[in-house]
C-alpha positions in Angstrom: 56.6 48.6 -12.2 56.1 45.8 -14.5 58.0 42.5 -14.8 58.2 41.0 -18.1 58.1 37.3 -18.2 60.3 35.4 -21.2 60.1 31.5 -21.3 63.3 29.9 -20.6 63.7 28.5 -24.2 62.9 31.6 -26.2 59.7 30.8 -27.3 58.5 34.2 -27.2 60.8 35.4 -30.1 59.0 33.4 -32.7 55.7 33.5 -31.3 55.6 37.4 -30.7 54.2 36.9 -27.4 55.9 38.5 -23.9 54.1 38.0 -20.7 54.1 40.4 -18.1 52.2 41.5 -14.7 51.7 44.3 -13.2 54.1 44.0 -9.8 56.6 45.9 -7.1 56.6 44.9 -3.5 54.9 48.1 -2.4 52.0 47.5 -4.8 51.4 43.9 -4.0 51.0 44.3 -0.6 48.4 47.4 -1.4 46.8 45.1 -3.7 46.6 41.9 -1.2 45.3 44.9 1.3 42.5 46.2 -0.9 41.3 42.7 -1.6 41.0 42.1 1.9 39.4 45.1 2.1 41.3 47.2 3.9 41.5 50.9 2.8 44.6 51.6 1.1 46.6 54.1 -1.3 49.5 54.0 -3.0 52.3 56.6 -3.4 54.7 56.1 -6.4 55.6 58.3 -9.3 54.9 57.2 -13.2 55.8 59.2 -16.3 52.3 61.7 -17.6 51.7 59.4 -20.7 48.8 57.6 -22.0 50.6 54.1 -21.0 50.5 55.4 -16.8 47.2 56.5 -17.1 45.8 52.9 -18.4 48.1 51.8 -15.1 46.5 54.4 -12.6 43.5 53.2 -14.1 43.9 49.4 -13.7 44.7 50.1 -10.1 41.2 51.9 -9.6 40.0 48.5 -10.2 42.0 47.1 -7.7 40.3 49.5 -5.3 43.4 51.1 -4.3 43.4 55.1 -3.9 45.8 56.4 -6.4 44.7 59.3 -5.8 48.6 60.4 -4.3 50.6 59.4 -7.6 52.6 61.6 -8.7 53.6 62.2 -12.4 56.6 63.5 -13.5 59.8 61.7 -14.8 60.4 59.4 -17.9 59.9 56.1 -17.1 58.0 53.0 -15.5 60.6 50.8 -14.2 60.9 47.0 -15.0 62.4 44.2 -14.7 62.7 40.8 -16.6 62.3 37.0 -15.1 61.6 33.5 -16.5 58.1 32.0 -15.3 57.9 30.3 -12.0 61.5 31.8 -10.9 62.5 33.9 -7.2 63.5 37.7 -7.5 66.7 36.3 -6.1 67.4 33.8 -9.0 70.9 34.8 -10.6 68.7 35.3 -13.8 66.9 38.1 -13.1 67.9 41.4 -14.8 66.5 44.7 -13.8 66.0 48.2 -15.6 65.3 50.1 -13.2 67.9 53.3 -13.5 66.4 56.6 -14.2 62.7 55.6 -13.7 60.4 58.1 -12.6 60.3 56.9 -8.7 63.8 56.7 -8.7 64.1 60.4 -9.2 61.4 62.4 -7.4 63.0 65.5 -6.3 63.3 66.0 -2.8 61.1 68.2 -1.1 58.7 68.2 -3.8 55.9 66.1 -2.3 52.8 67.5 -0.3 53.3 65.2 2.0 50.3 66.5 4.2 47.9 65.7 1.2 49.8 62.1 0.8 49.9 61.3 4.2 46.1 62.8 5.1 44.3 60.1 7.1 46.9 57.2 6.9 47.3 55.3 10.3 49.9 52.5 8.2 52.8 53.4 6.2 54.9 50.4 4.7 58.1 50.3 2.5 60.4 48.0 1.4 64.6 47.9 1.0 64.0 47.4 -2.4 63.3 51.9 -2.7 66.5 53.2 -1.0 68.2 50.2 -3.3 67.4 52.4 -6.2 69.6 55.0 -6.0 70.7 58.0 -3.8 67.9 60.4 -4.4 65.1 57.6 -3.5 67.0 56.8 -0.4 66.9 60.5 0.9 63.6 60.8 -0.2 62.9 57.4 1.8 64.1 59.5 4.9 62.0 62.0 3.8 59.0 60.4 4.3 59.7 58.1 7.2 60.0 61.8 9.1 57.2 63.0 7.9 55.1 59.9 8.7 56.7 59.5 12.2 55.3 63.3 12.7 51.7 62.1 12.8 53.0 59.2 14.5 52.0 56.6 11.7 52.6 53.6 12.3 55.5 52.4 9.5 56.7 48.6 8.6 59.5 47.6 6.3 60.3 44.5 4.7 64.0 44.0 4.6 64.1 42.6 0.8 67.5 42.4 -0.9 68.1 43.0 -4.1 72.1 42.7 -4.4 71.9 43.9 -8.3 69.9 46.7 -7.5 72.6 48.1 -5.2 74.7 49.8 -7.5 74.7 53.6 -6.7 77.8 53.7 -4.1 76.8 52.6 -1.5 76.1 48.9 0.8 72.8 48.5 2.6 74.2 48.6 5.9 75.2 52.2 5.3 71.6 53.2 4.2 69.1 50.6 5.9 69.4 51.2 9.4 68.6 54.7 9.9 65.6 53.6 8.0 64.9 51.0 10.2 65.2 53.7 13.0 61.7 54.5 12.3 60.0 51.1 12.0 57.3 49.8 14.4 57.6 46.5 12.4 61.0 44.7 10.4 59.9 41.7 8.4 62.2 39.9 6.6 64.6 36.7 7.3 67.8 36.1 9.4 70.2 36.5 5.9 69.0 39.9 5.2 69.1 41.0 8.4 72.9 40.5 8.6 73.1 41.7 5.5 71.5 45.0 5.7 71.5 45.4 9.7 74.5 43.9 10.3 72.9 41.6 12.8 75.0 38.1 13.1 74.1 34.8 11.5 75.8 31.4 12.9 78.4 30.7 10.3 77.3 26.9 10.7 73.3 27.6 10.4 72.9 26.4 6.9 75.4 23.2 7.3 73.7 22.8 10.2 70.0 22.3 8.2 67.9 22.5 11.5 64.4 24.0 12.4 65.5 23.9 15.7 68.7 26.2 14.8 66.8 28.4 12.3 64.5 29.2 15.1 66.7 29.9 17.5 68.6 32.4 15.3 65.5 34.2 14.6 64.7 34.7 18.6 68.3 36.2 18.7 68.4 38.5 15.7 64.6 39.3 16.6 65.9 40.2 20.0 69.1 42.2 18.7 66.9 44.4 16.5 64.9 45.3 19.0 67.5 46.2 20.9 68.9 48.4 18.3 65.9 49.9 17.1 63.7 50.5 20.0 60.7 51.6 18.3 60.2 48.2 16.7 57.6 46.3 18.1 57.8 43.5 16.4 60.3 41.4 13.9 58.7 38.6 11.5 60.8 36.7 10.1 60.3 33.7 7.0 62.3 30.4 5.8 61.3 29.5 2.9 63.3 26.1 1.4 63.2 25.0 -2.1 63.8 21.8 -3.3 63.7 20.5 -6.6 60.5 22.2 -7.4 58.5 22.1 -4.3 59.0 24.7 -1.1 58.8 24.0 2.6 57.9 27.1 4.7 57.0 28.2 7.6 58.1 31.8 9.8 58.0 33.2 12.7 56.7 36.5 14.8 58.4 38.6 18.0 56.8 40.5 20.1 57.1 40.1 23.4 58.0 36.3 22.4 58.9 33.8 19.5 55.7 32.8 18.0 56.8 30.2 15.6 54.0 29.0 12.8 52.6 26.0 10.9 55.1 25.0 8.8 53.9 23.7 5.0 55.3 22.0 2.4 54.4 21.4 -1.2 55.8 19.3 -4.3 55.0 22.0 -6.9 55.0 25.3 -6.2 53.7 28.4 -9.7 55.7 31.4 -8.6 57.4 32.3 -5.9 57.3 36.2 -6.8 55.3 38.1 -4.0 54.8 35.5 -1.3 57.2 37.8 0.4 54.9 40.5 -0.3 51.7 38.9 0.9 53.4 37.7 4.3 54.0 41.2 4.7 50.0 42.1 3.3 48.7 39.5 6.0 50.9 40.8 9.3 49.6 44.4 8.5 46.0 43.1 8.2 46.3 41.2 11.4 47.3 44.5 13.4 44.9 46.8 11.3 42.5 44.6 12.7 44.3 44.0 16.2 44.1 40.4 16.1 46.6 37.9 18.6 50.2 38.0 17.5 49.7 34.2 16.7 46.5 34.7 14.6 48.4 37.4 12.6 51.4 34.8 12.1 49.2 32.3 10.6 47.3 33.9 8.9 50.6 35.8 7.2 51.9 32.5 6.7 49.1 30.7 5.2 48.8 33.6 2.8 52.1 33.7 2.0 52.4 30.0 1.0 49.0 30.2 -0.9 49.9 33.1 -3.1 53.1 30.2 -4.5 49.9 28.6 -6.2 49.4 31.6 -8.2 50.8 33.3 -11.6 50.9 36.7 -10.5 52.9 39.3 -8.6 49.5 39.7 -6.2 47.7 37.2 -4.5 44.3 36.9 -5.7 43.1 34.8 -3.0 40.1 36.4 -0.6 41.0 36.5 3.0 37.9 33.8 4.1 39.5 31.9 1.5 43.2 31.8 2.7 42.9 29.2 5.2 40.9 26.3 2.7 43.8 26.8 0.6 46.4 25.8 2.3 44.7 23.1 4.6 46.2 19.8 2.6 49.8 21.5 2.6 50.4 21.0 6.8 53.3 19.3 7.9 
């Protein structure tokens, strides 16, 4: 998908100039992947126009396989926010209805040919949020990819103007979740799409001590719910003014709890989510101690907020020098 950037004060009108990256959660975790050099692919489905092609071909030089994309439909789908603003600002406005991904017909994929030597599948809540037919086809693969006994993550992102098709998350998201060997996310979106509790006083309350604490119990109640999770990450991320303090934490078979950061002036804030997500699966591709995958997740996530993109562009060996100054 792409996002399309206009300035807050409407510059681009009379300069004829509209930014935009190249973005979706899916693809900028692939992207953080293949920088770190992890073998990756990316599955989606793009409208067979000359506009796609220069896409599938951009991608190439990302070193990502796009070998699985599939082409049929009518659209690319996109969405529209100000510089320097969150996917959950109250300004974002999505067009997203009717694109190609959102309608792949089910039982149309080869999924033997898409799924051929993956040991990793990851999706996000943002897919089933589309519509009806992306949710079933959501299931479709999870089945599929639980078959060869792949090992599948999701990142419970909530888009609340995306849900328009019917239907609440917590009717579709948990027998998703069913097949997860890893839920990342944060406490809010957990009760909002898992139906996991939150402490009605947890924000009033403003306390690392009580944020962490209701991440070891909705970490322990997911697991308890879905059994083949392995492990729950979750992230708090504050914003004030124009800075960010962050920091998350990772349960396994306990609360790992990171290095918590802070900064006065943050770029964008679009895909830190994303890379958090990029860093845990590079720390278990490469079977590295639950607290080495947490901070190295973490300090990725907060170094991608230094950067105008959807993707990090930040090198692995790099990720640690960047964030160095930012330690609480």
């Amino acid at each position: 998908m792409l996002r399309i950037c206009p300035d807050v004060e409407g510059s681009w009108l009379e300069e004829n100039e509209l930014p935009f990256f190249v973005g979706g959660a899916e693809l900028n975790v692939a992207t953080a992947l293949a920088l770190w050099e992890i073998p990756v692919a990316y599955f989606t489905a793009m409208p067979d126009n000359f506009m796609s092609k220069q896409l599938e071909d951009y991608l190439k030089t990302l070193k990502i396989d796009t070998s699985v994309i599939q082409y049929q439909g009518n659209r690319i789908g996109l969405y529209y926010l100000h510089k320097g603003k969150d996917l959950k600002n109250s300004g974002v406005i999505y067009d997203r209805a009717y694109s190609s991904f959102a309608e792949i017909p089910l039982e149309s994929i080869n999924w033997d040919e898409v799924l051929k030597d993956v040991s990793w599948f990851h999706f996000s809540a943002i897919c089933p949020a589309l519509s009806q037919q992306a949710a079933d086809l959501c299931e479709e693969v999870l089945r599929e990819a639980s078959k060869r006994n792949i090992k599948i993550s999701i990142d419970l992102n909530y888009r609340a103007k995306l849900w328009k098709y019917g239907k609440e998350p917590k009717e579709v998201i948990p027998s998703l979740v069913a097949y997860c060997d890893v839920v990342m996310g944060n406490v809010w979106a957990a009760e909002k799409m898992l139906d996991i509790p939150v402490s009605e006083d947890l924000v009033s309350e403003d306390r690392k001590e009580a944020y962490i604490a209701q991440s070891l119990a909705s970490s322990t109640e997911i697991q308890k719910q879905y059994p083949k999770c392995k492990a729950v990450a979750n992230t708090f991320r504050f914003d004030y003014l124009r800075g960010v303090k962050y920091y998350t934490t990772l349960f396994t078979d306990k609360l790992h709890i990171s290095t918590e950061y802070r900064v006065d002036q943050k770029v964008d804030q679009v895909g830190s989510g994303d890379c958090y997500m990029a860093g845990l699966i590079y720390g278990f591709y490469h079977e590295k101690a639950d607290a080495e995958i947490l901070e190295f997740a973490t300090a990725a996530a907060f170094s991608k907020l230094f950067i105008e993109s959807d993707a990090t562009t930040v090198r692995a060996g790099d990720v640690s020098e960047r964030v160095k100054d930012y330690i609480v």
